[in-house]
C-alpha positions in Angstrom: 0.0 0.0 0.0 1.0 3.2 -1.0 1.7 5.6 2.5 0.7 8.3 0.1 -2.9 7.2 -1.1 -4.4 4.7 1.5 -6.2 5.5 4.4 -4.8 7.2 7.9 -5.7 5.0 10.6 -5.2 4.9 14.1 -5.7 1.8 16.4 -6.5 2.9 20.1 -5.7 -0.7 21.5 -5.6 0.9 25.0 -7.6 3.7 27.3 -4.5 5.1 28.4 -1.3 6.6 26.2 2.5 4.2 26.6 3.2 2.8 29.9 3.5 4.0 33.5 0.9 5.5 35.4 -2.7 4.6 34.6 -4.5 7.7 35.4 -1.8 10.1 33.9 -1.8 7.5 30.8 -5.4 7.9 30.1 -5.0 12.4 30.3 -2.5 11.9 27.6 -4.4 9.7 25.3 -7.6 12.5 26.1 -5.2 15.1 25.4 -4.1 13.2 21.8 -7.7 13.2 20.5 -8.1 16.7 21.5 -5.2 17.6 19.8 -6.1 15.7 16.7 -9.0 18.5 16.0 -6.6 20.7 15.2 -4.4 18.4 12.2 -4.9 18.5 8.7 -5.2 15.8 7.5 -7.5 14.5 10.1 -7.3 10.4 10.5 -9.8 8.5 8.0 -10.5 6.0 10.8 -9.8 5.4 14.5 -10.1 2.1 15.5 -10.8 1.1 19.1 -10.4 -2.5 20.6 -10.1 -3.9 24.1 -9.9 -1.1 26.7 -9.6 1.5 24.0 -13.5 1.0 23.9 -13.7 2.0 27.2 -13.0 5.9 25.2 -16.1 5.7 23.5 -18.0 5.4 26.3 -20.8 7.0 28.5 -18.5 8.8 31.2 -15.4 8.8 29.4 -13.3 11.8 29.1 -12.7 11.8 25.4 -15.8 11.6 24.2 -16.3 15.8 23.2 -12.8 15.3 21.3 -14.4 12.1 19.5 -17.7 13.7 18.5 -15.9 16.8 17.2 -13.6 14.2 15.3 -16.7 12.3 14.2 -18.4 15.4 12.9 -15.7 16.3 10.6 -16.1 12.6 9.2 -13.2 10.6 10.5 -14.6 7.0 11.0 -14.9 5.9 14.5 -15.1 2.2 14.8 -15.4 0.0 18.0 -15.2 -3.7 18.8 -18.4 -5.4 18.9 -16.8 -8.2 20.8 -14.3 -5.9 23.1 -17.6 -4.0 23.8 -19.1 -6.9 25.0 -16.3 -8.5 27.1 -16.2 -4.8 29.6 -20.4 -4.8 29.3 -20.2 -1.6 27.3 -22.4 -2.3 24.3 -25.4 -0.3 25.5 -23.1 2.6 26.5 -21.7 3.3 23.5 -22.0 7.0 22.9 -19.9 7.9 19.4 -19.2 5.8 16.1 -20.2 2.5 15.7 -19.4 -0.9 16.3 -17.0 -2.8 14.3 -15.3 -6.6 13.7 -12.5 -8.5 13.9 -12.5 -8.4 10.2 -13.1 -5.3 9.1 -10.6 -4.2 12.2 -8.1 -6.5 10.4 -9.0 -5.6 6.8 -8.4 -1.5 7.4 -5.0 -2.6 9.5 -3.5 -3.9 6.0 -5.2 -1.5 3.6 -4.1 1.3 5.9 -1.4 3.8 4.0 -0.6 5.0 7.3 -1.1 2.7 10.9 -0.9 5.0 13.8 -1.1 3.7 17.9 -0.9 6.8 20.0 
């Protein structure tokens, strides 16, 4: 795939941002969709699996940065099945809910695979 023509993705595998502590982790990941608002380009696509469903969330802090991102037409995608494990599926708040497949299918067709 060409960096230059496929699709800008970013996989949130996580509610928090590298490692160290948790609650510090999950303000800088908050802070990096935030900040996103403000690119151009914006991501086609944000992916969200296991905890990083836990961003899409009723509650969670991200959420205003998501719908503004959402707005502007960046896909937001979450596990169906990562949704399910945490007993999140009737919470989810912004975007839509995804699959392994399709999770795995824009993964290779991305141009550009980002994990904040």
């Amino acid at each position: 795939i060409d960096p230059t023509s496929g699709k800008r993705v970013i996989y949130c595998g996580s509610d928090q941002m590298g490692q160290g502590d948790v609650e510090f982790g999950q303000i800088l990941l908050t802070n990096f969709f935030a900040t996103l608002i403000e690119l151009d380009p914006l991501p086609d696509c944000i992916l969200f699996v296991n905890s990083g469903v836990k961003l899409v969330c009723a509650e969670a802090n991200a959420l205003e940065a998501l719908n503004q991102l959402a707005c502007r037409g960046v896909d937001i995608a979450s596990c169906g099945l990562c949704l399910d494990y945490y007993h999140l599926k009737d919470q989810l708040k912004v975007g839509r809910v995804t699959n392994m497949l399709e999770i795995a299918e824009a993964q290779m067709q991305a141009g550009q695979l980002i994990k904040p």
